[in-house]
N, C-alpha and C positions, 0 to 999 in steps of 0.2 A: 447550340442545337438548332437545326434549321427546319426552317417554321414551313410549314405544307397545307395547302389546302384544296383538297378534293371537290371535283365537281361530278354529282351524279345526274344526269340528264334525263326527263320523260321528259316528253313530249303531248302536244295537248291535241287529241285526236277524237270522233267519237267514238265513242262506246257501245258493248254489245247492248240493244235494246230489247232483246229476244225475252221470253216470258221468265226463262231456266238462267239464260245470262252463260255464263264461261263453267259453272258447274253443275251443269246439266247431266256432262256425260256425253256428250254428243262426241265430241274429240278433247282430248288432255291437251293443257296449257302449260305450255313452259316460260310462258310472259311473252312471248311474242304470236302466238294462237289465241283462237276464239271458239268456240262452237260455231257450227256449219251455218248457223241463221244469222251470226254475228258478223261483225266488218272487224280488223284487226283493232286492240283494244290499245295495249300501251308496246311502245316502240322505243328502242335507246340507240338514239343518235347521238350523244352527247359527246365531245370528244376533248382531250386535254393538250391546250396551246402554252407557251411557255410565255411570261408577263417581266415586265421589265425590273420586276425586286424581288425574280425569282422564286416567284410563288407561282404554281401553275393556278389556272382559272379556267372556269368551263363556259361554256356560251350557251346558250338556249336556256330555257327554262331551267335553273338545278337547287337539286337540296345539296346544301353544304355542308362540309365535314368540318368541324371546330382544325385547329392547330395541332396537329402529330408530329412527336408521341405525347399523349397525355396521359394519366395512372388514375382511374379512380380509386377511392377507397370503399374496397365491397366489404359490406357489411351487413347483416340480415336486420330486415325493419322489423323484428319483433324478439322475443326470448325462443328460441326454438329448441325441440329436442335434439339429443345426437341421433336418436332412430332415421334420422333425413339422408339421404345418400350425399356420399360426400362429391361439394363440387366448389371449387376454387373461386369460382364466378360470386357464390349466393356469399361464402362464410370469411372472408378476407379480408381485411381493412390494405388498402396498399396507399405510400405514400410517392408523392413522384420523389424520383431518382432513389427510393429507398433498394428498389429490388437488388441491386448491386449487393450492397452491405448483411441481406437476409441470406444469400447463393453463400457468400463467405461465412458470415453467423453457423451456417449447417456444417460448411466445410470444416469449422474450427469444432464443431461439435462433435463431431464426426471421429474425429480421433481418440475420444473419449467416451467412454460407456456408459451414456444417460439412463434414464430411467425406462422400462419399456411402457407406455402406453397406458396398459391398465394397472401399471405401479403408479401412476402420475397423482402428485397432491399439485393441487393450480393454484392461482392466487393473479389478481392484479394488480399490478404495483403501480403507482405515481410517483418518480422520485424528483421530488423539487428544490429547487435551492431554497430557498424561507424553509417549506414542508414537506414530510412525504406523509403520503399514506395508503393502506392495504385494504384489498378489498376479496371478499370470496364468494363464491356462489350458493345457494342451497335453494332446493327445489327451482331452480331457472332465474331466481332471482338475486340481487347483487346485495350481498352487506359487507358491510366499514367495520374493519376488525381494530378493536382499543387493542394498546398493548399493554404490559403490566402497569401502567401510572394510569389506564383509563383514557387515554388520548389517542385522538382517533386522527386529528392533525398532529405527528410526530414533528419536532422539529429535528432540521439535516442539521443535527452538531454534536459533536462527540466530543469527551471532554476526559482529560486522566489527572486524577487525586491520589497519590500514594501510590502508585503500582494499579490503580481499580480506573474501569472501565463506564463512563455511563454515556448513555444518546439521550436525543431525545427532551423532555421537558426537562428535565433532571440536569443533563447537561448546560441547557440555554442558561437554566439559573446560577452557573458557575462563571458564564460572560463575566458577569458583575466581580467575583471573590477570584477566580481564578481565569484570566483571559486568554494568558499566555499559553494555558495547555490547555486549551480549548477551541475546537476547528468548529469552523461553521462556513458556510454559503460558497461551499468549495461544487456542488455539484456542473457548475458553469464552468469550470476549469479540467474537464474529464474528456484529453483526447485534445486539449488546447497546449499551445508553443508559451513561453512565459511574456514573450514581446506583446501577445494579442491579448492579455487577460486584463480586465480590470479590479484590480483589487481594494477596490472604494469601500465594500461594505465587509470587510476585512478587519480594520482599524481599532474593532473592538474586541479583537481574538488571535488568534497565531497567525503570523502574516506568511504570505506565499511566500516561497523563493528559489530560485535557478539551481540545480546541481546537475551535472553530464546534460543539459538542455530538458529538463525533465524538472514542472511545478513540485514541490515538496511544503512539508511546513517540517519544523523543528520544535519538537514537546516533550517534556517528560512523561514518556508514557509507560514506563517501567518501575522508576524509583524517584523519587526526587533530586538524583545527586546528576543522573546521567541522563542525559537529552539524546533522542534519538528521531533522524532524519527520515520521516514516512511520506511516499509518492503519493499525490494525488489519487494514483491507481489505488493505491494501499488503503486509502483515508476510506474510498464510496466502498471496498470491499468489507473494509469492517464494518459500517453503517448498513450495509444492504445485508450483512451477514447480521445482524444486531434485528434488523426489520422480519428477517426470515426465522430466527428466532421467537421474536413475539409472536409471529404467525402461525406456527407451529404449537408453541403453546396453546393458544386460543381455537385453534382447528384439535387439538387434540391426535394431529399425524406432521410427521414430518413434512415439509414444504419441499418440495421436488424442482415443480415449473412453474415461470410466469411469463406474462404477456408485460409488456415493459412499454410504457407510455415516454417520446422523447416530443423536443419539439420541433416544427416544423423546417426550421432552419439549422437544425441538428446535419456536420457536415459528418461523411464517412471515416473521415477518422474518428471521429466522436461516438458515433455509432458502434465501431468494432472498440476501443476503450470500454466503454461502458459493457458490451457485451460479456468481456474479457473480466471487467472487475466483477461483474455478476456470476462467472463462470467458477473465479479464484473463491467465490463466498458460498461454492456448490450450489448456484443456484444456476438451471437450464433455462435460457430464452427460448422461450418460442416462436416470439414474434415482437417487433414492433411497432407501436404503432401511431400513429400522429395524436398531439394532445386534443385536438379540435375536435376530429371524426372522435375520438373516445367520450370526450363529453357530451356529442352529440345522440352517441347510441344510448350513452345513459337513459337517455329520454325517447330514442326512437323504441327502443324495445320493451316501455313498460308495454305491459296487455292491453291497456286501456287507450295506444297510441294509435291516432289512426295514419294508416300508409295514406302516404301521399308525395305530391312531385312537390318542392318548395328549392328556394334561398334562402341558406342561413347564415348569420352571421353566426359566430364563437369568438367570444371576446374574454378572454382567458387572464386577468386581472392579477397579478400574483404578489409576493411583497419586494421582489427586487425590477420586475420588468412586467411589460404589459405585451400580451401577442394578441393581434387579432386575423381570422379567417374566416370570410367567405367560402362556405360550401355550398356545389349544389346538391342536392338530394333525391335522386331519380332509380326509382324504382328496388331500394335498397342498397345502391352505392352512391359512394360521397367522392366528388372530385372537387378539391381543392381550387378554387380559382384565382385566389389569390392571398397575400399574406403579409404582413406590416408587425414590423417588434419594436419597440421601445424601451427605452429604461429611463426616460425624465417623466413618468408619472406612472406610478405603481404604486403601492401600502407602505413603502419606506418614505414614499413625501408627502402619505398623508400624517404619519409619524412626525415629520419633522414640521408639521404644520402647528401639532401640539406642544411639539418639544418647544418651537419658537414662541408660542401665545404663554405657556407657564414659565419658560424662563424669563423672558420681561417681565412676567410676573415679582418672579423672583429678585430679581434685581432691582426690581424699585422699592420690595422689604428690603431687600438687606443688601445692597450694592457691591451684591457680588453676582459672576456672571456661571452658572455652573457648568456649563461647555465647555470652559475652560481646563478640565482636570477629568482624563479619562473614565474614569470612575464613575465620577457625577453624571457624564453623558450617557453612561453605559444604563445608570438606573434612571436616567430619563427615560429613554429608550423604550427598557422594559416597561415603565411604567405606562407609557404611551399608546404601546400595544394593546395593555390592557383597556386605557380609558376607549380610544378607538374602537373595541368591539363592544363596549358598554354601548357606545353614543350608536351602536347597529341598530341597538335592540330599543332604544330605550331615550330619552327625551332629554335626560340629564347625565351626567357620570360626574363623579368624584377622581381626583390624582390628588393621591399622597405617597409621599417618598422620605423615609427617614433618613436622620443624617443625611442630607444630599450633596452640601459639603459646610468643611470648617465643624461641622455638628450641629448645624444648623436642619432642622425638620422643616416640611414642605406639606399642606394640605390646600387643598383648592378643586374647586367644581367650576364646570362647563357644559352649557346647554348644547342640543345640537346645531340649534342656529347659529350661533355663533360660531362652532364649527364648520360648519358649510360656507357661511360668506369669506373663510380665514381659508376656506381649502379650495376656494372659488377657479381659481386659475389651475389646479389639478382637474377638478372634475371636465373643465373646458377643454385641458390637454385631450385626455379622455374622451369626447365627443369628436375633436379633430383627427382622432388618431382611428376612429369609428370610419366616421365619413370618409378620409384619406380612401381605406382599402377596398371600402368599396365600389370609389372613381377607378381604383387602380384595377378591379376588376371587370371595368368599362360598365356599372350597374348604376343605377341611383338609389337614393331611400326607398323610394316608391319600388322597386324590383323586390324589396326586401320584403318573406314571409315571416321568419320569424329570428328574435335574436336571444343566444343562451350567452347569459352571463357565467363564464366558471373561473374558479380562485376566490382564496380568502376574502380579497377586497372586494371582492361583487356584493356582500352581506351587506355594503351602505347602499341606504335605500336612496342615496342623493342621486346616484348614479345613473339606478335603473330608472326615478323619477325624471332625470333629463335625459333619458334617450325617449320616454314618453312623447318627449315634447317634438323630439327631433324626427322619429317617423310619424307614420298616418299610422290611422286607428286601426287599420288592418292588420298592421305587422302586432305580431305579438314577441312581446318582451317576456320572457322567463327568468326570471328574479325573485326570491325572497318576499322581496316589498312589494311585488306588479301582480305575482299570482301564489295565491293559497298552498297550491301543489306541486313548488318546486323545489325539485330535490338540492340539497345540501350544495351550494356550487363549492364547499373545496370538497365534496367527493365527487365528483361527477366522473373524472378521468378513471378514478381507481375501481368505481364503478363499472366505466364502461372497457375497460382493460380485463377487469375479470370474468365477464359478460362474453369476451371475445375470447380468453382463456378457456371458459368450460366447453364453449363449440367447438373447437380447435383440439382439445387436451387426447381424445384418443385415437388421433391419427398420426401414424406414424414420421417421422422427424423428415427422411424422404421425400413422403406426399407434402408434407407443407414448403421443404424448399423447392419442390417443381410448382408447385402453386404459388411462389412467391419470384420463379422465372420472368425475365422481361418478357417473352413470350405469350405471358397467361396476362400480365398486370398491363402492358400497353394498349390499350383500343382508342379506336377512335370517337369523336364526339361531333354531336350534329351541332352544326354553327348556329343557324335557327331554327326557330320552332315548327312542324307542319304539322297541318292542321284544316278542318273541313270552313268554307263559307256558305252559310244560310242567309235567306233572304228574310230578315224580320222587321215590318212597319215600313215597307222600302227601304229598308238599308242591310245593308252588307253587314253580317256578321261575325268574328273569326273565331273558330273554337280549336284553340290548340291540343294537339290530339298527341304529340311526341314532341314535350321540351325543348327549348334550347339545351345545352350543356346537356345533353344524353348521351351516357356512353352506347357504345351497341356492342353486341345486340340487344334492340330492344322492342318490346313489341306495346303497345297504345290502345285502347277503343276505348271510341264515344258514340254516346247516343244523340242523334239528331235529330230536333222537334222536327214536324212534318205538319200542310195545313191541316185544320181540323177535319175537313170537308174529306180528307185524303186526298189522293191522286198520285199522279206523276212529280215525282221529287228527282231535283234536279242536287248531284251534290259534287263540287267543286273545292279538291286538293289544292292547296297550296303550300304557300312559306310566308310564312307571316314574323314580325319582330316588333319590339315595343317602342316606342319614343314620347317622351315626356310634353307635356300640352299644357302649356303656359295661359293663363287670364287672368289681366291685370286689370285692374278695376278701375272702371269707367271715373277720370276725373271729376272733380266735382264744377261746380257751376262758380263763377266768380261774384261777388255778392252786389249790388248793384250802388253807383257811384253815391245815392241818395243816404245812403245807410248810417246810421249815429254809431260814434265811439261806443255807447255801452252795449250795444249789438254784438258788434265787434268784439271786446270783450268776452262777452258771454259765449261766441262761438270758439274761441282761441282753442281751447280745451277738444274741441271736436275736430279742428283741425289739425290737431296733433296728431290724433287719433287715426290716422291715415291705413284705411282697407289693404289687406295684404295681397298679392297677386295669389292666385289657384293653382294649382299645379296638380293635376293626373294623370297617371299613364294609361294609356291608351294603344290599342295593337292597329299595326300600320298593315294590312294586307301587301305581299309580295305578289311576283310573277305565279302566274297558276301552273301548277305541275300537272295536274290531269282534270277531266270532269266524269262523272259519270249520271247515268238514271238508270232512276228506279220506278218502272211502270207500276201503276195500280195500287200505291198503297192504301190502305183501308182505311176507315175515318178513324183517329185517334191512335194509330199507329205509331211505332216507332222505327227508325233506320239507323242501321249501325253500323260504325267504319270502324275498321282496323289496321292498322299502318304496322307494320312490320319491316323492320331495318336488320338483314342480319350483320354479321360480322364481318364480313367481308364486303359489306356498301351495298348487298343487294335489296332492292325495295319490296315488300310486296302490299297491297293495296285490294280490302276485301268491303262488300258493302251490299249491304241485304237487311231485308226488313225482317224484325224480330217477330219472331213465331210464324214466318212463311215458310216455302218451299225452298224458294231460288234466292239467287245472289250473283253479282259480279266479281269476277278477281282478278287483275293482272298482276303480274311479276316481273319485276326490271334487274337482269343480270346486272351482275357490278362490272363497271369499267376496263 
């Protein structure tokens, strides 16, 4: 995909200084007019030369357009009614490169007779490999539907006993008695070639295997006598048909549609699979939608949320892999900037950090190693699980496991310290795989506003306590452990999936795939931020007034102190960006040749203790886009700019004291 970057040009000229300014009335302004008293206001000479890597560049003064094409993911900042007109911009999560696979999603729908609109029963779904879970809306807000065992974390495993069918916690407990007909952590292989899967956490249950190029497992799932070959596809449709069941029971109406949470690096074939298995299990997609932006609504749209422009991280924790994303979050839509997956530190190695610490256990009682015999490792396993969400909540946990082998019983406790310094090098993966995506998204810590821990393994509070450590006090951590009021991180996705299902559910299937058209989902984004400079204490001030990472169109104002005394305020557009400001601490003094050994000594300890360098970020003022004034403001006034970017690159630029008459405004056609 080739990378583009627009230059839009003002030019820095004066300004109308006239009492009325350009809306007066005197004569209409198309951005290159003034009112008759005025001198021409803003002027677009800017023009586009071609650069030697093939990226065009503008000359003169310009605000910059980020990389095109890029997708934000629109999403409303709060719980809103359906009474709101419908508009693709305000109500849409989109994911890049997703809109392809949404156009075909409708297409495939299309041939089949959904539900009409006001028949629709919604739901949110998360369907993960460790877990899924469902979520539904009532009165605008989201809740976690248990299903018949009370479990609102389902596990993805299905399991057959005699011809009988079970998912779920019911199933997982069969791992241990019955492994062979019992499927598990197959959601990763949906829409995948059998060369590219890894089948590692497989080894405790029915293993993958090739038939016509097409994953399969082999189970009894009829009789005990006769084994029968079921597709991958087959496996998520009975599970997702199993999920929409319980949901249905617990809603009390059949379950129709959902909004279907994937992850980021979900490839289009994967996407139409999955769509496809959800289709086979009657259940109609709507939409969907990235796990990131879904955990991140969970939290933009409680009531109590306040809007605002931020960077987030989502760091999405789960028990076979770790994903994290960098969103930005402007004005209601999330664009993605960048994104990092792992699978060497997730909830399965914090697992094996226990399974390791009780089995040396074990084998210096009784010198034997239980790893060694499927069985035994399978109820390690389980068992681990358990102690790990003990040690979330709680300072100590107990693991005991009968018969674990030979008939040999197993009882033993483990503090969480000890835990922590034993799982030391995961939680460290964990911070490197943090910081990694957000170099990769050319940011530092310090850019960071706030970070949502979501996934099971986010409950350890070791996690969120060392990213404490890792940002500054600003950024806020949402976690369990960091703050009072955060919700549940393994609901958040299914949350924020059913959230975007009830906005969504009574527009017709149509409107959402022209709304999910590359046409609606591609805009552009501003490379930096613009923004007004004031003069406070002699120094230059910058107050960013439209984001970096802003999709457009988008429109900005801010209020600008003025002196107290009033007057003429002078105020000055620019482009401004951030750069990190390093202080490293003044060495110390060398201690003088005279000085005794026990001196010495005594200070060892403080010279160890060596001051760390400072580091803040700070906004670097850019080349000035415009200036303008503002005659006579009153003492204790205020003056207010408004930046307005449409869609199409054109600028427009308004500023007028609040509670006057007049104002200024120019307008810059786009290129």
């Amino acid at each position: 995909m080739q990378r583009l970057l627009i230059g839009l040009a003002l030019c820095r000229l004066p300004l109308c200084h006239c009492s009325q300014g350009p809306l007066c009335g005197d004569k209409a302004t198309d951005g290159a007019g003034c009112c008759q008293l005025g001198q021409q206001f803003f002027q677009n000479f800017g023009r586009v030369l071609p650069h030697h890597d093939d990226r065009p560049w503008c000359l003169l003064r310009s605000i910059q357009i980020a990389d095109q094409p890029r997708q934000p993911s629109h999403a409303p900042t709060r719980s809103l009614g359906r009474h709101i007109p419908f508009s693709p911009f305000f109500f849409f999560f989109f994911l890049p490169q997703t809109h392809h696979i949404l156009v075909q999603m409708s297409e495939n729908a299309g041939s089949q007779s959904g539900p009409a609109p006001s028949d629709r029963v919604v739901i949110g779904l998360a369907f993960g490999n460790s877990n899924s879970s469902i979520a539904y809306t009532v009165d605008d807000k989201a809740e976690v539907i248990a299903n018949e065992d009370g479990d609102r974390q389902i596990p993805s495993i299905l399991s057959y006993v005699d011809g009988d069918e079970y998912y779920g916690q019911q199933a997982k407990a069969f791992l241990v008695r019955n492994p062979k007909n019992s499927i598990g952590y197959f959601k990763e292989f949906v829409g995948q070639d059998f060369a590219s899967i890894d089948p590692t956490h497989n080894h405790a249950s029915a293993h993958p295997q090739e038939a016509d190029g097409v994953i399969t497992f082999t189970v009894n799932d009829k009789d005990a006598e006769t084994p029968s070959t079921i597709s991958v596809s087959e496996v998520s449709t009975r599970f997702l048909r199993r999920l929409v069941g319980s949901a249905s029971d617990y809603i009390g109406k059949k379950v129709t549609s959902a909004v279907v949470t994937v992850p980021t690096n979900y490839s289009d074939k994967q996407k139409a699979a999955l769509i496809k298995a959800a289709t086979d299990a009657g259940l109609e997609v709507l939409q969907l939608i990235a796990e990131p932006v879904a955990a991140a609504l969970a939290y933009d749209a409680r009531p109590e949320a306040e809007v605002s422009d931020k960077i987030v991280v989502v760091a999405d924790l789960g028990g076979t892999r770790s994903d994290v994303a960098v969103l930005a979050s402007r004005g209601g839509m999330y664009t993605i900037l960048a994104t990092a997956h792992d699978y060497e530190f997730a909830g399965c190695h914090l697992d094996d950090v226990l399974i390791e610490h009780f089995s040396k256990e074990f084998i210096k009682k009784h010198q034997k190693d239980p790893r060694t015999n499927a069985k035994s490792l399978a109820k390690l396993k389980f068992e681990a699980e358990a102690t790990k969400k003990a040690l979330s909540i709680g300072t100590n946990a107990s693991f005991s496991v009968e018969s674990l082998i030979d008939g040999f019983d197993f009882a033993s406790t483990v503090n969480r310290l000890r835990y922590e310094m034993s799982a030391r090098k995961v939680f460290e993966g964990i911070n490197r795989l943090i910081e990694g995506v957000i170099k990769k998204a050319g940011l530092d810590v310090l850019d960071i506003d706030e970070v949502v821990l979501s996934g099971g393994t986010s409950h350890t509070p070791r996690i969120a306590n060392n990213l404490v450590g890792l940002f500054p006090a600003s950024t806020k951590i949402v976690a369990p452990a960091t703050s009072a009021t955060a919700i549940n991180p393994s609901e958040l996705q299914a949350r924020g999936a059913a959230l975007q299902a009830s906005l969504i559910q009574e527009y017709e299937s149509d409107d959402i795939d022209q709304s999910t058209h590359p046409a609606v989902t591609t805009v552009k984004h501003t490379a930096n931020a613009i923004g007004v400079v004031t003069r406070v204490a002699d120094d230059d001030v910058f107050t960013p007034i439209v984001p970096a990472e802003t999709a457009v169109p988008a429109r900005r104002t801010v209020h600008v102190p003025v002196p107290k005394a009033g007057g003429d305020v002078l105020i000055r557009v620019v482009e401004g960006g951030t750069h990190i400001k390093v202080t490293k601490p003044e060495p110390k003094e060398k201690k003088a040749d005279g000085s005794d050994d026990d001196s010495d000594d005594d200070g060892s300890d403080d010279d160890d203790d060596e001051e760390e360098e400072h580091r803040e970020k700070v906004w670097k003022i850019g080349s000035t886009v415009a200036e303008a004034a503002i005659r006579g403001v009153k003492a204790g006034g205020k003056v207010e700019v408004t930046i307005n970017v449409s869609a199409d690159l054109g600028v427009t630029v308004t500023a007028r004291e609040v509670g006057g008459k007049g104002g200024i405004r120019g307008q810059v056609k786009a290129p």
